[in-house]
C-alpha positions in Angstrom: 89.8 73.0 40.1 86.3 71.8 39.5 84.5 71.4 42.8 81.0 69.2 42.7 78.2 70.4 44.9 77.3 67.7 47.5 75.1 64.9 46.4 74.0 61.5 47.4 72.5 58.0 45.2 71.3 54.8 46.6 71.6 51.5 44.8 69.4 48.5 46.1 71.0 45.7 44.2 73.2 44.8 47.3 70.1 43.4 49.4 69.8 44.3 52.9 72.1 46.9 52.7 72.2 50.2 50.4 75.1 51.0 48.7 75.7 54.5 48.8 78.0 56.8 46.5 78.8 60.8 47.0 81.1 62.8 45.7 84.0 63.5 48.5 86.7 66.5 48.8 89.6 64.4 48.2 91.9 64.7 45.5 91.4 61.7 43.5 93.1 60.8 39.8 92.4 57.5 37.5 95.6 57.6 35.8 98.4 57.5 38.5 100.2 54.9 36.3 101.7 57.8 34.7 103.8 58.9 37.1 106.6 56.2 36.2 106.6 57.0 32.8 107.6 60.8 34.1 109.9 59.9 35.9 111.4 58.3 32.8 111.0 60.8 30.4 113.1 63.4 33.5 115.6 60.8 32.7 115.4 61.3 29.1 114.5 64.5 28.5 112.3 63.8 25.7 109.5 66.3 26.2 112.1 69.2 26.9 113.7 68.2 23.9 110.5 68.3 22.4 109.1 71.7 23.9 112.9 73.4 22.9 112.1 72.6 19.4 109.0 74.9 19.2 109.5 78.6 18.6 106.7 80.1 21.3 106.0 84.0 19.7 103.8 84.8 22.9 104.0 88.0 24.4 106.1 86.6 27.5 104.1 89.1 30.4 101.0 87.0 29.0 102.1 83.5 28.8 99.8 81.1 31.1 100.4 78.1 29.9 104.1 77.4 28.7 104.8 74.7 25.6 106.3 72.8 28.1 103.6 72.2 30.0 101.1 71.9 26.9 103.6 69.6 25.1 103.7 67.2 28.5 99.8 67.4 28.8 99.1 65.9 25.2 101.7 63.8 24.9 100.8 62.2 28.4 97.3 62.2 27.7 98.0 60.4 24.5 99.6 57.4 27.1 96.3 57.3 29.0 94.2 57.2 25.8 93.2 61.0 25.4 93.8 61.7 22.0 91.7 64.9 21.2 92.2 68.4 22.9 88.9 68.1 24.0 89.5 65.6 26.9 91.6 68.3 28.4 89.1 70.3 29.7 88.2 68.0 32.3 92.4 66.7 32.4 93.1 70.4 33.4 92.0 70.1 36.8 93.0 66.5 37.3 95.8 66.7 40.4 98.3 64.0 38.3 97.8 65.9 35.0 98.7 69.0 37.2 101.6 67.0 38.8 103.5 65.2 35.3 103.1 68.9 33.9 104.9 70.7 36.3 102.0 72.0 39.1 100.8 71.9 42.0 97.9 69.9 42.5 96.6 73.3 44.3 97.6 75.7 41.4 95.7 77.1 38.6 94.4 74.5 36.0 96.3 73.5 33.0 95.4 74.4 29.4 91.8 74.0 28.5 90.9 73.2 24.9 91.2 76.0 23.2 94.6 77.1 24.3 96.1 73.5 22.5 94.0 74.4 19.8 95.9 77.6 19.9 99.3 75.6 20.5 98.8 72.9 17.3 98.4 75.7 14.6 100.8 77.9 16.1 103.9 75.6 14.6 105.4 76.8 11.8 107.3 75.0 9.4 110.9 75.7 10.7 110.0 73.4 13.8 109.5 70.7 12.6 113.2 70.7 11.3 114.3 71.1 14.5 111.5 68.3 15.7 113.3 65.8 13.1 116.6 66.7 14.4 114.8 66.0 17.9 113.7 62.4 16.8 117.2 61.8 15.5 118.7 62.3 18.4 116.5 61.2 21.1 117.6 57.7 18.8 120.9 58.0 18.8 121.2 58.5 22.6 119.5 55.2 23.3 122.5 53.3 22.8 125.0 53.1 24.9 127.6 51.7 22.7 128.1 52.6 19.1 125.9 50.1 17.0 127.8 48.1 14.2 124.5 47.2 12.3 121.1 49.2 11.9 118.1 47.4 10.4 115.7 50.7 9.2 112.2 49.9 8.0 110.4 52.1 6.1 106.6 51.3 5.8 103.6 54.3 5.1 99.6 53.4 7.1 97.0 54.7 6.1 94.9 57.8 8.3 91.4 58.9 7.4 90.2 62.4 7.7 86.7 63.1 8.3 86.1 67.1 7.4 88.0 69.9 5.3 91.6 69.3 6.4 94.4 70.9 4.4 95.5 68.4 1.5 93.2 65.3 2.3 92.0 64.1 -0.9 90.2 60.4 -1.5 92.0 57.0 -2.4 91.1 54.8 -4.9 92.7 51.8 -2.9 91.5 52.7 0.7 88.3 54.4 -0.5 88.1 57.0 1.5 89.7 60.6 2.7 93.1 60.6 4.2 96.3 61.5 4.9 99.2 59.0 4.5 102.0 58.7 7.3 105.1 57.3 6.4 107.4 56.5 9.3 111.5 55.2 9.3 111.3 52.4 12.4 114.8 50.7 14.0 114.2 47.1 13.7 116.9 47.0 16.8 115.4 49.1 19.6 112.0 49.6 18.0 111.9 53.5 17.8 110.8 55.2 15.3 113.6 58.0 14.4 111.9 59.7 11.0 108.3 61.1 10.4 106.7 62.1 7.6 102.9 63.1 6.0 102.3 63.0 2.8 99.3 64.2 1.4 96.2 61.9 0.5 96.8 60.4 -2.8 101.1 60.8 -2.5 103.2 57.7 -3.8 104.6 56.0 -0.6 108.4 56.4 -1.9 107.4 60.5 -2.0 110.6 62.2 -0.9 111.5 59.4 0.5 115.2 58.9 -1.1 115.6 62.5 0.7 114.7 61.2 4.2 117.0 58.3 3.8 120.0 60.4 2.4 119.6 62.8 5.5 118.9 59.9 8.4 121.9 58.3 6.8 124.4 60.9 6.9 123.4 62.2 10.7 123.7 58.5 12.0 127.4 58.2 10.2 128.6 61.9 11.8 128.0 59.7 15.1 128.7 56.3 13.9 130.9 56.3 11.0 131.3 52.3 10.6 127.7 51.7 10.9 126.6 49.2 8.3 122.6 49.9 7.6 120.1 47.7 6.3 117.0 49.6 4.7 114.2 47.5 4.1 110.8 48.5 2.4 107.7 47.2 0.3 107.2 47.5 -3.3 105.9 51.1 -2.9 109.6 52.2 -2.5 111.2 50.1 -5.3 111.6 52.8 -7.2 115.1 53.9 -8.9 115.4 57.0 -6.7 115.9 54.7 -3.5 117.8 52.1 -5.0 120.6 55.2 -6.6 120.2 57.0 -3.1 121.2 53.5 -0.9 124.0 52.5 -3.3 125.4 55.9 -3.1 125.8 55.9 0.4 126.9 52.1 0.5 123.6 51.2 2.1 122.3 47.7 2.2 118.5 47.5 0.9 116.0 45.0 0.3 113.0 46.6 -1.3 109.9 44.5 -2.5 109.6 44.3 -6.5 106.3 43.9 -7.6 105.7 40.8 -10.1 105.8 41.3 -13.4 105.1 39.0 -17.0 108.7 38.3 -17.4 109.4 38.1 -13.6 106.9 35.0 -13.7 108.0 33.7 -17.2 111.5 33.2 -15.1 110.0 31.4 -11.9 107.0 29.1 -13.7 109.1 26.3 -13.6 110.1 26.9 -9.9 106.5 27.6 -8.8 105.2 24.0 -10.9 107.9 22.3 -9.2 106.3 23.5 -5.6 102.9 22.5 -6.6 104.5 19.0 -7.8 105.8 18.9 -4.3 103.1 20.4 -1.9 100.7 17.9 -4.1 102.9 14.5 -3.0 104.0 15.3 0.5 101.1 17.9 1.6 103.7 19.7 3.3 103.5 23.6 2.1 106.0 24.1 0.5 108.5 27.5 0.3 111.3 27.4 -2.7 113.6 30.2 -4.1 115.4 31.3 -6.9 117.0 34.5 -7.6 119.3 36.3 -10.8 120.1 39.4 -12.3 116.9 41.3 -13.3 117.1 44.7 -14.6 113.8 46.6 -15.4 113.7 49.2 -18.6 113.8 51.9 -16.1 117.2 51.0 -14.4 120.8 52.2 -15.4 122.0 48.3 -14.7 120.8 45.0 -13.8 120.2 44.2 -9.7 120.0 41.1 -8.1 116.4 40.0 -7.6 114.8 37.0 -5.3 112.2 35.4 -6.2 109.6 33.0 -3.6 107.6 30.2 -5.1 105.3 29.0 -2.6 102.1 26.4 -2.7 100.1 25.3 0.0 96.5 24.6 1.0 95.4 28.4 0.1 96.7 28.1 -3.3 99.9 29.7 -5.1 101.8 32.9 -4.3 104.7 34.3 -5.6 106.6 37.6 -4.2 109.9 38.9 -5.3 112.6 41.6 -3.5 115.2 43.3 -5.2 118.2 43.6 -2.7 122.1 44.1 -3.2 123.2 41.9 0.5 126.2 39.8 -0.2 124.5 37.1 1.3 121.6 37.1 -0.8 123.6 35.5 -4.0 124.4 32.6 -1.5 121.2 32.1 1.0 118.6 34.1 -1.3 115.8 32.3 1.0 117.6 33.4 4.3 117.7 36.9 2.5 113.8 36.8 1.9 113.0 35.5 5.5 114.4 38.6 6.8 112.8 40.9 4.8 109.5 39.2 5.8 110.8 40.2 9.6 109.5 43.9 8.7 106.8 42.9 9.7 107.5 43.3 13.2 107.9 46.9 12.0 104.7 46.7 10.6 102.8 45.9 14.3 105.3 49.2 15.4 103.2 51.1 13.0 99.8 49.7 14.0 100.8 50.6 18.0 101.2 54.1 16.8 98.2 54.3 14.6 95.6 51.9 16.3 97.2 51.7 20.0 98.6 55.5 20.6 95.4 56.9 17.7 97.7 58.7 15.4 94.8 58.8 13.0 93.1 61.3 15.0 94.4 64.0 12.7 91.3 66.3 12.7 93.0 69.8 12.9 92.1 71.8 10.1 95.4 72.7 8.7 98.3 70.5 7.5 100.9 71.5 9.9 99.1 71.3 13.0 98.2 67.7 11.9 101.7 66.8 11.3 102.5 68.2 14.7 99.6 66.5 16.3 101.4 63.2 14.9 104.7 64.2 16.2 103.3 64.6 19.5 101.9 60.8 19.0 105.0 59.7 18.0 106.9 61.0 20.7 104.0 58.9 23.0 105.3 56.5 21.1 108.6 56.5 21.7 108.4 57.5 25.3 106.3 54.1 25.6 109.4 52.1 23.9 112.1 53.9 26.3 109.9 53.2 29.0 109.6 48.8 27.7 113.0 48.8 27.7 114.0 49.6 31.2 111.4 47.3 32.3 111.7 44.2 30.0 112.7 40.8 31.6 112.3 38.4 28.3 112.2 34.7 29.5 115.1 32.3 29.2 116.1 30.1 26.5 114.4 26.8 26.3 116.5 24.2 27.4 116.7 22.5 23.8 117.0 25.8 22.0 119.9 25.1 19.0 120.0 29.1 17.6 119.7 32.1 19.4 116.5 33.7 20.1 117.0 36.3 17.4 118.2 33.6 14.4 115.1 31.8 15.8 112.5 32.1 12.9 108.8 31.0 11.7 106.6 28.7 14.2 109.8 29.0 16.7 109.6 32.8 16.3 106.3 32.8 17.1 106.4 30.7 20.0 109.1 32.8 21.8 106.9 36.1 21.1 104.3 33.8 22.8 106.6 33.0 25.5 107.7 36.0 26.3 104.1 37.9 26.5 103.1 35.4 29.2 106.1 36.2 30.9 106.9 39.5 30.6 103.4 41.3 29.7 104.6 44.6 29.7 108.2 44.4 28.6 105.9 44.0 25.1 102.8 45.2 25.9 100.8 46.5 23.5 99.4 50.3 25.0 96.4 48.5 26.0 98.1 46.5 27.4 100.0 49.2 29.7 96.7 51.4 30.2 95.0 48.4 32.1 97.8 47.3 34.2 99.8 50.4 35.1 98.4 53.7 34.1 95.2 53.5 34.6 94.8 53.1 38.1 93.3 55.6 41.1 94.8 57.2 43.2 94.1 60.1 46.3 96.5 62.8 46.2 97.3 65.2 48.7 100.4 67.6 48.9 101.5 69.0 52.2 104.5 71.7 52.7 107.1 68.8 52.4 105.5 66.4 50.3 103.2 65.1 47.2 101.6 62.0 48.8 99.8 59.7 46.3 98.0 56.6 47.6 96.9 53.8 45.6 94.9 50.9 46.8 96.7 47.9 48.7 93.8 45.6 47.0 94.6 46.5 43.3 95.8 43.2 41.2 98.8 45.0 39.5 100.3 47.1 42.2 103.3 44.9 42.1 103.7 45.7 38.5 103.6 49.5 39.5 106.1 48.7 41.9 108.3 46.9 39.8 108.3 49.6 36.8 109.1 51.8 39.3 112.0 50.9 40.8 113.3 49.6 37.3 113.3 53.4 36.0 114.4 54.8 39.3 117.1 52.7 39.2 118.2 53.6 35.3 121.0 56.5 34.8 120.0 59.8 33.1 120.6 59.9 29.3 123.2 62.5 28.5 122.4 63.4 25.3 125.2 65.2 23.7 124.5 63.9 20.0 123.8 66.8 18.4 
């Protein structure tokens, strides 16, 4: 534990009276906040799960610091906005850190820098099976009943590199170093259940098809009658993913990009909008759709095609999908393939929110680890909004249900619902300045761990309120696999 010598400053700003600060003995920690979301993950067993996957080739008569204990400390620190190892060296000896990682607030201190460093390239390539076998299944034991529909959305973002990491090379597109994440998101519970990193310059739909084909096949050992709903931008219309989804009887929608003879077809469609936009003033959205089938496929797929024209100009974007209701509603069809891009702010949690773009480990496989350890930060975060969500009632007027609700009514729920339930939402900023990050004195006797938070902080009650919601939740027996 790091002790300061004694010290004393005086600031004059006050007036008449100094205000003085020194360091005192106590045990003090900013980030009590995360003791709720430990308490949830005992309930889940996520980070076992996590740590079990790991082969640890230590000599056992040397072993410190256990992958347990390392795999809690980074993915914790992740919640409280510590992405790189090197925050750990002053985390070690921070009594909560100690406390969510298994030891006592008097022990030794946890694993300093160079031990994770250690830890990340020590993963070899067999994990990481095992690790997407642990995502799997950490998914399917979030239900409690067997789902009848799945909505997967498969999207890549973007991460820049900054160094000589293992197969980062520069994009034309992005103009600059990276790697490329591609991640499989539930549109249903938010989690995201399949990882991937592709190298620098990849194609999005790279290995893809397998991912699908594997995801698939686990979720229908559990689930056999599971109808699933891929959906995907024009990066993964390519024929590999449509063969692999009609194979396995999977419902896709897949963006298409435009081509000359996809707009010789919908000119007359796209006039008639400006003919309309131009006499009401009104933006106007129409749609047509037929059977389209590119020199590349085996057979001709149904394609839908939106015309739109409004005060920005024209635009015109087309999906290839094979949903029985597209031939009758093809604009209904299109509206919910535009819904992916809820899955799309999923993404930008984990990359902008949680920092999974803080890949800076020289090798390729401790990178991909350090994003499964983000991930599962992810997740974790997602298990935890669930218990605690309280979403706002129906308006009084409200004709459809909240999930048929869609455009300006869709965003005035999400609206709604963020005023009233921050956190059942919340963004991890969002969660960092009203839960986690909060201070705290802790002292541990022979019959207890004591932690004291201030009676004057503004979102005590939400602390309270998380944490009798997960207290109250049942353990998640996870026999999935």
């Amino acid at each position: 534990m790091i002790i300061q010598s004694a010290w004393q400053l005086s600031f004059d700003f006050f007036g008449s009276k100094p205000v003085v600060v020194e360091p005192a003995a106590t045990q003090v920690s900013s980030d009590a906040g995360l003791l709720p979301f430990r308490q949830r993950d005992e309930q889940l067993g996520l980070t076992r799960q996590f740590a079990e996957a790991l082969t640890d080739r230590r000599c056992g008569g040397h072993i410190g610091h256990t992958f347990l204990e390392m795999t809690r400390a980074r993915i914790y620190g992740i919640l409280a906005d510590y992405a790189d190892q090197n925050d750990h060296d002053v985390l070690r000896s921070d009594p909560i850190f100690k406390l969510i990682c298994g030891r006592a607030i008097t022990a030794k201190d946890l694993a300093s820098q160079p031990t994770l460093s250690r830890f990340e390239n020590a993963i070899g390539p067999q994990c990481f099976f095992r690790l997407r076998d642990m995502l799997l299944d950490q998914f399917i034991a979030a239900f409690d009943k067997p789902p009848t529909h799945l909505t997967l959305d498969i999207d890549t973002f973007d991460d820049p590199t900054h160094g000589q990491q293992q197969l980062t090379f520069f994009h034309g597109f992005y103009e600059q170093y990276q790697y490329l994440p591609r991640a499989i998101t539930c549109a249903e519970n938010d989690l995201v259940l399949s990882l991937c990193l592709l190298h620098g310059t990849a194609h999005a739909s790279l290995g893809a098809a397998d991912d699908v084909e594997y995801i698939v096949r686990r979720l229908r050992q559990v689930w056999p009658g599971v109808r699933i709903h891929l959906r995907g931008d024009s990066g993964f219309g390519v024929p590999s993913m449509y063969a692999i989804c009609e194979q396995l009887e999977i419902d896709y929608t897949l963006g298409l990009g435009m081509n000359s003879r996809l707009k010789k077809r919908s000119e007359e469609l796209l006039q008639q909008a400006v003919v309309q936009w131009e006499t009401t003033g009104q933006p106007q959205r129409l749609f047509t759709a037929d059977w389209y089938q590119a020199e590349s496929w085996p057979a001709q797929r149904w394609v839908v095609v939106k015309c739109e024209a409004h005060a920005q100009g024209t635009n015109r974007r087309a999906v290839v999908t094979n949903r029985p209701g597209a031939f009758v509603l093809p604009g209904a069809c299109y509206d919910d393939y535009a819904n992916r891009g809820e899955s799309e702010n999923r993404n930008k949690e984990l990359k902008d929110g949680l920092q999974a773009d803080r890949l800076s480990d020289h090798r390729y496989f401790a990178n991909l680890f350090r994003l499964y350890l983000h991930t599962a930060a992810y997740n974790l975060l997602v298990r935890t909004r669930q218990v605690v969500a309280d979403p706002p009632p129906a308006l009084p007027r409200q004709e459809l249900p909240t999930e048929a609700l869609a455009g300006r009514q869709r965003r005035g729920w999400h609206n709604r619902r963020r005023e009233h339930d921050p956190l059942g939402e919340g963004q991890p900023c969002t969660w960092r300045t009203r839960l986690i990050k909060v201070a705290a004195c802790v002292r541990q006797t022979s019959r207890r761990v004591l932690v004291e938070l201030s009676a004057s902080w503004p979102y005590l009650g939400y602390f309270q309120r998380v944490s009798q919601r997960i207290l109250q939740a049942q353990p998640i027996a996870n026999d999935s696999g």
